[in-house]
N, CA, C and O of each residue as an XYZ file, in Angstrom:
544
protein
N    -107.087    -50.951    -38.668
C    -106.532    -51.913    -39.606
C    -107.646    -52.521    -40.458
O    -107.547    -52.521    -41.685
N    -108.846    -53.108    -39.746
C    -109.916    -53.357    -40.520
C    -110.235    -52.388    -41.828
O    -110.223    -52.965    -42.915
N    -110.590    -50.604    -41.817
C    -111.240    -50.250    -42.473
C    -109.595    -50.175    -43.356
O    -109.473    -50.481    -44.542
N    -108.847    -49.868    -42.774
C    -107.503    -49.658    -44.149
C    -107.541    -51.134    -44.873
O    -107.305    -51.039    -46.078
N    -107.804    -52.582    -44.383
C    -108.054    -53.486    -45.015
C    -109.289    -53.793    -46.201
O    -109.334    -54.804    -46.901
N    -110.000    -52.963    -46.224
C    -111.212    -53.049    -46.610
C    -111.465    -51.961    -47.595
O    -112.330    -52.072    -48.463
N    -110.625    -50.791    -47.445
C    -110.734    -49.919    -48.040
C    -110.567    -50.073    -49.395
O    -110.904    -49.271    -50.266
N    -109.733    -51.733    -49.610
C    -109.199    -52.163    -50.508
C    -110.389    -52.600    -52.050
O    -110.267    -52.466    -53.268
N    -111.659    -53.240    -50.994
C    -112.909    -54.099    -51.591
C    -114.270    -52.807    -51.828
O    -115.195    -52.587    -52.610
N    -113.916    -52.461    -51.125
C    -115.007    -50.634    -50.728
C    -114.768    -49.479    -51.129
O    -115.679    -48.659    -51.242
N    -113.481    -49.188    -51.424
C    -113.139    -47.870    -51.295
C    -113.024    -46.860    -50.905
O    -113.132    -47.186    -49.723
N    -112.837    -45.455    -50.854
C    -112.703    -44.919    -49.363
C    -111.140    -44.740    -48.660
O    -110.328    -45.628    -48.399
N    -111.036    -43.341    -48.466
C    -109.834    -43.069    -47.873
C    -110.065    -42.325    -46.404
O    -111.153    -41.829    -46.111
N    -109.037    -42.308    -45.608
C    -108.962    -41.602    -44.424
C    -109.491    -40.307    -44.011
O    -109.229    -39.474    -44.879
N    -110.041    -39.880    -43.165
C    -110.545    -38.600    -42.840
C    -109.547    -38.171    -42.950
O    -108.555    -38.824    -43.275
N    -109.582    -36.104    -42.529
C    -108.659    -35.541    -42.530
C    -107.804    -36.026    -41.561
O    -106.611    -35.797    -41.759
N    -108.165    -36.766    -40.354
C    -107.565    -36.638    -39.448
C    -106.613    -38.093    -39.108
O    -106.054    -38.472    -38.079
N    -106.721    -38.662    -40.433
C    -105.734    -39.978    -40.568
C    -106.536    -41.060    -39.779
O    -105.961    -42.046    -39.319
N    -107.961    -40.843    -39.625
C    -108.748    -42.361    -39.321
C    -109.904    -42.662    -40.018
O    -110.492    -41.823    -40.701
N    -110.260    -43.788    -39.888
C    -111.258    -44.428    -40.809
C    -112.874    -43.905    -39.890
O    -112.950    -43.358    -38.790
N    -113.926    -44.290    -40.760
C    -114.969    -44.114    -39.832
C    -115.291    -45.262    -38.838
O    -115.006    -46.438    -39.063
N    -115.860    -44.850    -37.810
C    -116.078    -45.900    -36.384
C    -117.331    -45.956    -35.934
O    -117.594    -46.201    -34.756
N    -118.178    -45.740    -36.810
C    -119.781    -45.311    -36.429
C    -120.034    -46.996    -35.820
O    -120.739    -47.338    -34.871
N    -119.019    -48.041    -36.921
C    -120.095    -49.397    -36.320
C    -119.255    -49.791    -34.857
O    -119.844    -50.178    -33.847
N    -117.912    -49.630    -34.944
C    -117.353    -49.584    -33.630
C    -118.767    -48.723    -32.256
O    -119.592    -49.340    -31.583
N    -118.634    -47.895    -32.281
C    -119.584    -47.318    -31.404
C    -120.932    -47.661    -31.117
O    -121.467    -47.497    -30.021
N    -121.513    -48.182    -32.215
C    -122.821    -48.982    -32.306
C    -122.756    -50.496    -31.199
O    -123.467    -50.925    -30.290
N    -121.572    -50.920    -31.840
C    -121.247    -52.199    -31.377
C    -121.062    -52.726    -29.822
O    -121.354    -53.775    -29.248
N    -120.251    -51.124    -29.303
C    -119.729    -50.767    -27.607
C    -121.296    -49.905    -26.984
O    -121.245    -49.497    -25.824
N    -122.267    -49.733    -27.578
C    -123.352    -49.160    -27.026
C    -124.794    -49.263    -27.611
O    -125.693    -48.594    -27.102
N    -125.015    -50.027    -28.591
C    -126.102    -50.646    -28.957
C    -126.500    -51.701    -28.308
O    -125.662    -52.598    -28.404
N    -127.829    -52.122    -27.404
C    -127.998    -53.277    -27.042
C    -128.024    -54.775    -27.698
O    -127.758    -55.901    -27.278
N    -128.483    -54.223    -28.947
C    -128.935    -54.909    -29.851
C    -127.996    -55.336    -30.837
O    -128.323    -55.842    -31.911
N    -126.622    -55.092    -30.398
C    -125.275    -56.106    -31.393
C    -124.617    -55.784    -29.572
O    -124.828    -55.130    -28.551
N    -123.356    -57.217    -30.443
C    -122.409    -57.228    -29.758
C    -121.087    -57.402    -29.916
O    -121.013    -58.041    -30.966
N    -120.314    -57.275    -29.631
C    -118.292    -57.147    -30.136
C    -117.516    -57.783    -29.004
O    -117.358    -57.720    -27.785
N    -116.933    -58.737    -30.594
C    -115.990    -59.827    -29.683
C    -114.516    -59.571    -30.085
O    -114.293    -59.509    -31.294
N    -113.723    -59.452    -29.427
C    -112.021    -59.119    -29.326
C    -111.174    -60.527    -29.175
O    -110.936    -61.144    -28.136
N    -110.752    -60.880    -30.661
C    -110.217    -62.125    -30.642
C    -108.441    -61.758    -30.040
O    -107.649    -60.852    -30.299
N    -108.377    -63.046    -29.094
C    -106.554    -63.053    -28.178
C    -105.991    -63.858    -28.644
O    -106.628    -64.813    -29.087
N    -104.411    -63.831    -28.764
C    -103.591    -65.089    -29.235
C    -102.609    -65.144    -28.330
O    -101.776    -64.248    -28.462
N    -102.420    -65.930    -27.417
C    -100.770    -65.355    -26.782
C    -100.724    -63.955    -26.064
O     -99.671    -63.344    -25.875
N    -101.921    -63.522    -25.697
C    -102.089    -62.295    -24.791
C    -102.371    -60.864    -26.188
O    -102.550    -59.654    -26.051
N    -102.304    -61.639    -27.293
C    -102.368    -60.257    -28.309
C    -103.596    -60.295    -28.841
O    -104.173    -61.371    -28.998
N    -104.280    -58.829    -29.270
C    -105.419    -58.866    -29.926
C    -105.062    -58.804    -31.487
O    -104.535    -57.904    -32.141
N    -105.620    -60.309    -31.927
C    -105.740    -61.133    -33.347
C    -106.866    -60.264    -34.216
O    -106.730    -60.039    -35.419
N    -107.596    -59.971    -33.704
C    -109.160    -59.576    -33.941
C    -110.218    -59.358    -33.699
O    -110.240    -58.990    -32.524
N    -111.500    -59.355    -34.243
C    -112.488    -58.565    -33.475
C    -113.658    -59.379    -35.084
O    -113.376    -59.690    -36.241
N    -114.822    -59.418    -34.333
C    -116.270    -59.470    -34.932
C    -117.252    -58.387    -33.940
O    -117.094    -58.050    -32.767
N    -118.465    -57.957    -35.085
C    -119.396    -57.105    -34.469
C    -120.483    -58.074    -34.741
O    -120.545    -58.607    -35.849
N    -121.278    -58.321    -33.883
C    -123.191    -58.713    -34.507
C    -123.597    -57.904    -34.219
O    -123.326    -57.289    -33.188
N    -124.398    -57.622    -35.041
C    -126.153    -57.030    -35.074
C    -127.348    -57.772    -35.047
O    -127.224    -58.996    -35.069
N    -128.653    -57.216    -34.997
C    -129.755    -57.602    -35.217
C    -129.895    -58.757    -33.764
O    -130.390    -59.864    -33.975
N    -129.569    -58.500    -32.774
C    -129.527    -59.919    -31.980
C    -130.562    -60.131    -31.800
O    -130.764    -61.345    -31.787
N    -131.772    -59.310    -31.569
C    -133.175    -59.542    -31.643
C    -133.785    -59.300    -32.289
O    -134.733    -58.593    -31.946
N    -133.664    -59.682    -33.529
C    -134.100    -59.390    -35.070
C    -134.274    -60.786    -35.324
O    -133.727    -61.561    -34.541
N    -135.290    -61.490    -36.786
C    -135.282    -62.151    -37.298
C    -133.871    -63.296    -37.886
O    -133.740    -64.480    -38.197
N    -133.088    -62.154    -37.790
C    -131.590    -62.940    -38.029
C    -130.549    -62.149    -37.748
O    -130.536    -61.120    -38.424
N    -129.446    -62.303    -36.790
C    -128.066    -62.482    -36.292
C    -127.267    -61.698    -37.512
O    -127.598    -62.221    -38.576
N    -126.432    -60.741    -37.691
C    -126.342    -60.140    -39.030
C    -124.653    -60.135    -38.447
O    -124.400    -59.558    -37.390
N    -123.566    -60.823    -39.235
C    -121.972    -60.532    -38.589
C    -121.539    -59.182    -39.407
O    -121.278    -59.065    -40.604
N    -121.548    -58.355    -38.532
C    -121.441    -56.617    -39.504
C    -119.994    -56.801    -39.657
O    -119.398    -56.412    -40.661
N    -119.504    -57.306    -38.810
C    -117.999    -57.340    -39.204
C    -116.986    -58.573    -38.833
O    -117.452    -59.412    -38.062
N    -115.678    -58.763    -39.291
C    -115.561    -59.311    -38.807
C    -113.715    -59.494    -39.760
O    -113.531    -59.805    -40.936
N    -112.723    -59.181    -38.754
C    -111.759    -59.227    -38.814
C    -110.874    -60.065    -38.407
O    -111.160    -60.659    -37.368
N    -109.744    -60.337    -38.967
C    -108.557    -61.146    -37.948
C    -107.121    -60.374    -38.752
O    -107.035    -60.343    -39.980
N    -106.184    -59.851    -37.944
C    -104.791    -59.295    -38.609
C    -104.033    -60.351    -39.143
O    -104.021    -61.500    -38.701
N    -103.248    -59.824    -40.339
C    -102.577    -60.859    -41.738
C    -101.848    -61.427    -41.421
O    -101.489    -62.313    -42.197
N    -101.001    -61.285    -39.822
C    -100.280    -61.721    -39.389
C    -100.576    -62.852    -38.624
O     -99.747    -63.402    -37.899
N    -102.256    -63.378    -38.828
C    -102.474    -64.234    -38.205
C    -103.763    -65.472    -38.937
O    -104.386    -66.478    -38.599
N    -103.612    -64.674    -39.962
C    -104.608    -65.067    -41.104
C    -103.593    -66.598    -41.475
O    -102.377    -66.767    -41.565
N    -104.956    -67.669    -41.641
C    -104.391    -69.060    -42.541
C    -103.753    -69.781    -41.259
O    -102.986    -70.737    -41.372
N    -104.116    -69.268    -40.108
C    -103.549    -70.165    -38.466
C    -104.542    -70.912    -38.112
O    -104.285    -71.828    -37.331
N    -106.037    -70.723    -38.613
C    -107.062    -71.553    -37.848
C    -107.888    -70.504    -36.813
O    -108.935    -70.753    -36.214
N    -106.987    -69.078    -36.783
C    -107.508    -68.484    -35.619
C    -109.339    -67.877    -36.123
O    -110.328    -67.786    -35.396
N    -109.199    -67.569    -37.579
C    -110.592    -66.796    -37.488
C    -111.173    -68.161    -37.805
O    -111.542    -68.252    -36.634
N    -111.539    -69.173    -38.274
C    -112.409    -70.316    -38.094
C    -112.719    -70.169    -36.719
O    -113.608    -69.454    -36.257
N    -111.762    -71.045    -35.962
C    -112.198    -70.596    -34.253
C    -113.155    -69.728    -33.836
O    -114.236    -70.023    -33.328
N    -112.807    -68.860    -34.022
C    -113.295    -67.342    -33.282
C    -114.726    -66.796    -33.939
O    -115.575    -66.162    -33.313
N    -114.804    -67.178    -35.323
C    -116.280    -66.960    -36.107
C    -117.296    -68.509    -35.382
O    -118.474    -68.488    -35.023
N    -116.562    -69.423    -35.367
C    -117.910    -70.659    -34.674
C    -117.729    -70.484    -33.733
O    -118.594    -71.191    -33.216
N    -116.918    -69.778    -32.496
C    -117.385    -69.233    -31.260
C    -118.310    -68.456    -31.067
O    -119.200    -68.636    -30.236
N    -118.166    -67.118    -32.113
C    -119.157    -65.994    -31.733
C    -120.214    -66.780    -32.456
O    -121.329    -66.556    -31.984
N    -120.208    -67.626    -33.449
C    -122.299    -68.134    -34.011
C    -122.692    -68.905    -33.077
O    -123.900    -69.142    -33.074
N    -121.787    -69.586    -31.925
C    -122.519    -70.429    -31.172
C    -122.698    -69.750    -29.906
O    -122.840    -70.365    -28.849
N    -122.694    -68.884    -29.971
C    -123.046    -67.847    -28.843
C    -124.697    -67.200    -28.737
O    -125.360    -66.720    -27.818
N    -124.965    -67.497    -30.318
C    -126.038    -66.911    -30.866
C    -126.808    -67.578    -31.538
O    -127.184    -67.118    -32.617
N    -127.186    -68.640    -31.166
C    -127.966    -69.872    -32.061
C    -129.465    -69.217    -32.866
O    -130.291    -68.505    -32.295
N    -129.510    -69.510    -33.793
C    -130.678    -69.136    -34.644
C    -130.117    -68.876    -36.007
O    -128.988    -69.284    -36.282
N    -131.009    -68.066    -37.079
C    -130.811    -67.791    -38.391
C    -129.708    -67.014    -38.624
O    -129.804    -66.107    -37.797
N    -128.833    -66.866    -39.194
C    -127.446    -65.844    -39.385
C    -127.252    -65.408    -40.646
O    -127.256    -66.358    -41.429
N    -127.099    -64.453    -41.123
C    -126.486    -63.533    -42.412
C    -125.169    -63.210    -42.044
O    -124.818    -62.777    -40.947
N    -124.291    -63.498    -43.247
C    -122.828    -62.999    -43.056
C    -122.636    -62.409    -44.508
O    -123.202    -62.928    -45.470
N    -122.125    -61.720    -44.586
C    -121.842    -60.616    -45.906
C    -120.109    -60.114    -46.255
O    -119.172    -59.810    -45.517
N    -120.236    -60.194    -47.438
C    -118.947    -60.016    -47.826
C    -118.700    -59.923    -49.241
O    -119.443    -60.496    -50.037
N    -117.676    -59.217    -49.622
C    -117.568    -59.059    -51.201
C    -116.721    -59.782    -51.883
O    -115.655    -60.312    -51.569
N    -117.520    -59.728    -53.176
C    -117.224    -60.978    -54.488
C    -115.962    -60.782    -54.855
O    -115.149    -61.658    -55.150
N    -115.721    -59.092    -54.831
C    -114.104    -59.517    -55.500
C    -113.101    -59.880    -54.203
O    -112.076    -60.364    -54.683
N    -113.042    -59.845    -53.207
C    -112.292    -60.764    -51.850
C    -112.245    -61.985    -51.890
O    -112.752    -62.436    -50.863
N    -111.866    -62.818    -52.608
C    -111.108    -63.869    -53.487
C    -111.600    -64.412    -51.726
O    -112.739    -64.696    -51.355
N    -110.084    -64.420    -50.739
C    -109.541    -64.858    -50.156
C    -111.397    -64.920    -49.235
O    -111.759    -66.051    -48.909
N    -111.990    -64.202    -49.038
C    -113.200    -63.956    -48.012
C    -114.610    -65.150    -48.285
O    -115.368    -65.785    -47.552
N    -114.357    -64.955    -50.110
C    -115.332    -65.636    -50.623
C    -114.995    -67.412    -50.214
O    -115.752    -68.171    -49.610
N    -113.532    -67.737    -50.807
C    -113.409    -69.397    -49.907
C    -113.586    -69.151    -48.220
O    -114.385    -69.943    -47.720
N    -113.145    -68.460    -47.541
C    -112.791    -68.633    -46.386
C    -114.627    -69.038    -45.835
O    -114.707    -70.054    -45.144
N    -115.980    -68.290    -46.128
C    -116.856    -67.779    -45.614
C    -117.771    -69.182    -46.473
O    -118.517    -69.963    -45.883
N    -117.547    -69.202    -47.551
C    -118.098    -70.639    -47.904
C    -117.840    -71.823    -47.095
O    -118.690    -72.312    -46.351
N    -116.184    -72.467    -47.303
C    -115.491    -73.088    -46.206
C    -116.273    -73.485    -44.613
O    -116.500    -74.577    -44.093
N    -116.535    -72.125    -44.166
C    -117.216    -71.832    -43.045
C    -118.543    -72.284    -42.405
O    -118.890    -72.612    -41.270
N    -119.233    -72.147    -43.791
C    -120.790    -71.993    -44.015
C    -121.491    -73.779    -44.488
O    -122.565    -74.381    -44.461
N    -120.123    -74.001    -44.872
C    -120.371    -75.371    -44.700
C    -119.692    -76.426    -43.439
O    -120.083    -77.531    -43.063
N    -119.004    -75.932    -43.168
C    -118.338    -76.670    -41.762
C    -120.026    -76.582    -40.364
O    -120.672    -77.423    -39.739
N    -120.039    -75.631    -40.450
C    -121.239    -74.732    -39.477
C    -122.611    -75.695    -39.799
O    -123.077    -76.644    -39.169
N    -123.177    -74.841    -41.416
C    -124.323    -75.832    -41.350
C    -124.624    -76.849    -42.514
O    -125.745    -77.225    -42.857
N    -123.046    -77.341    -43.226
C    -123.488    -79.066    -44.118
C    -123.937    -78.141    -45.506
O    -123.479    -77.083    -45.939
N    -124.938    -78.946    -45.952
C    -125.444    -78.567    -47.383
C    -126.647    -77.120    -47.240
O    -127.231    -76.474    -48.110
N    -126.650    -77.023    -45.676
C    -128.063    -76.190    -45.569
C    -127.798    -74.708    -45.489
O    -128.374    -73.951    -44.707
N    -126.853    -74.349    -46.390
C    -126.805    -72.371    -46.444
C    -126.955    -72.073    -47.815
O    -126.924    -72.961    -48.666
N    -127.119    -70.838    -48.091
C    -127.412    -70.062    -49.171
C    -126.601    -69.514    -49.390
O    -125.799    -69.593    -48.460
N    -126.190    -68.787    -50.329
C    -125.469    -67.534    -50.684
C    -126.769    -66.832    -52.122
O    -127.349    -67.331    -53.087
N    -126.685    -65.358    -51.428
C    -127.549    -64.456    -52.437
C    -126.767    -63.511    -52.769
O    -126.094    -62.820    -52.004
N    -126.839    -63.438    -54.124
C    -125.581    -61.753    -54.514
C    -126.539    -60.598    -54.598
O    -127.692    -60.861    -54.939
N    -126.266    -59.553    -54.374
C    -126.632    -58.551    -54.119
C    -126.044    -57.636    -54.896
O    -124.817    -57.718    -54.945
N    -126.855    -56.283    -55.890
C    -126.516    -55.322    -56.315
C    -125.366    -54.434    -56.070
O    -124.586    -53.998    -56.917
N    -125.365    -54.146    -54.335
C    -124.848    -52.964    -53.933
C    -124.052    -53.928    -52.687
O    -124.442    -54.937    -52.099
N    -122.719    -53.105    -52.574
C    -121.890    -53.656    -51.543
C    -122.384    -53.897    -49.938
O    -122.974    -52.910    -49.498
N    -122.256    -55.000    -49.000
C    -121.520    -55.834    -49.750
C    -122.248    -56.779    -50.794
O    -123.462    -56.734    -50.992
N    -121.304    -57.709    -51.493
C    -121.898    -57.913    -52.802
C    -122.832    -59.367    -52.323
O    -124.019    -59.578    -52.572
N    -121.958    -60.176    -51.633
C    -122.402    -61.677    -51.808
C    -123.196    -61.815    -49.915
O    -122.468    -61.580    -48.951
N    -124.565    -62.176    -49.736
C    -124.703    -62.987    -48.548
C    -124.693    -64.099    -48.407
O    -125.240    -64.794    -49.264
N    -124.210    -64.565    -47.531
C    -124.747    -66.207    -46.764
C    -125.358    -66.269    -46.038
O    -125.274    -65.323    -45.256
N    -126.438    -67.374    -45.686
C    -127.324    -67.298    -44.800
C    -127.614    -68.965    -44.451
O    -127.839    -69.932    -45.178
N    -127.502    -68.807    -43.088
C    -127.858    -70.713    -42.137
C    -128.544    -70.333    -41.087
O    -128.915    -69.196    -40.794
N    -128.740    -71.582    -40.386
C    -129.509    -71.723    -39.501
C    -128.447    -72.521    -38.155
O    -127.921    -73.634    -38.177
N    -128.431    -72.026    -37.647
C    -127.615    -72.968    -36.180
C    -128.542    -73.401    -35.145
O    -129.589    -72.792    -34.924
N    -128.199    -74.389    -34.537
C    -129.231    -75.017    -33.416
C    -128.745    -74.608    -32.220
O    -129.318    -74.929    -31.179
């Protein structure tokens, strides 16, 4: 659902075989160095975030989903300041300019989290826009 959601901001259609690519899924379930969180609502899976870089200079959210059916509930606020406070230090979150809905949601965010103290840098090549804070 993620990459058919996304396919929208990225572009990109289905393999032959009617699925998206899963390279960061697999990274995520066997890289030491990120980790993947499976958001629940009522016993159902809402969504999912990946980190990277956990022992890197900065915390990188490679992904980070919630289904439409649950979008505008409060659930991905929740579930994004769960997984950053899991991981205290410098953070990059990335996302594209034309995602209207991504660009308030991730600002919104970035100031709830860390006040007046984040950045946003746009970038050439997708994704387009970063943010970047610091958590204690």
């Amino acid at each position: 659902m993620f990459r058919h959601d996304m396919a929208e901001f990225q572009g990109g259609l289905p393999g032959s075989d009617a699925t998206y690519h899963s390279d960061r899924l697999r990274h995520a379930l066997e890289d030491d160095d990120w980790a993947a969180y499976l958001f629940i609502s009522d016993d159902r899976p809402v969504g999912f975030s990946f980190v990277r870089a956990l022992s890197g200079p900065a915390r990188v959210l490679n992904s980070f989903f919630v289904v439409r059916g649950a979008r505008r509930s409060g659930i991905g606020t929740r579930a994004v300041r769960e997984v950053i406070a899991r991981h205290p230090g410098p953070w990059r979150i990335a996302f594209q300019r034309s995602n209207t809905a991504a660009v308030v949601f991730w600002r919104r965010v970035a100031t709830e989290i860390a006040g007046d103290s984040w950045t946003e840098e746009p970038e050439d090549v997708p994704p387009d826009v970063w943010i970047s804070f610091t958590t204690g």
